[in-house]
Phi, psi and omega in degrees: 000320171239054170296311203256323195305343173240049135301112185305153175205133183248155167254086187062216162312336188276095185267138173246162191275352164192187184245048174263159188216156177242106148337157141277155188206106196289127188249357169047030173277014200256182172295159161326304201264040157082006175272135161295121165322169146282286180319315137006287223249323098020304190288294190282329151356263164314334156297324173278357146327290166009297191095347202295154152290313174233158174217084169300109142324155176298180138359125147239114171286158169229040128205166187305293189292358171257012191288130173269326158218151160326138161076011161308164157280150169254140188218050198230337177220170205286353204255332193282299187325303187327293191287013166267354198280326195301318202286354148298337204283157195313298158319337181278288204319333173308313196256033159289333195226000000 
């Protein structure tokens, strides 16, 4: 049963690197209006610390009126995109793999 879990499995173009996966899980780590915290940005870090193979983020609401709980990420205007770009950023992407 577990012969395959620490293997890669590609998806199409996406090879991932094993088959452990991290759920989403809302951690409400964000500003009130949907910006990232550091601690956010923090959070999931230290999960791509980790080793996981995959990682699913909470929720992103894509409007003010989609928030499902306080303190979500936002993705509806330019200032929340901006602070979400950190999760992109080279430092983070070093412990992707």
């Amino acid at each position: 049963m577990f012969k395959k879990l620490f293997h890669p499995y590609k998806i199409n173009q996406c090879v991932i690197p094993n088959r452990l996966v991290v759920p989403a899980m809302v951690a409400n780590y964000c500003h009130r209006d949907g910006t990232a915290s550091d601690k956010y940005i923090a959070y999931h870090e230290e999960k791509a610390k980790g080793g996981w193979g995959l990682i699913f983020t909470e929720d992103y609401a894509i409007n003010e009126h989609a928030m499902g709980y306080q303190f979500i990420a936002g993705l509806w205007n330019d200032e929340q995109i901006s602070s979400h770009k950190n999760l992109w950023s080279p430092p983070f992407l070093q412990h992707r793999f």
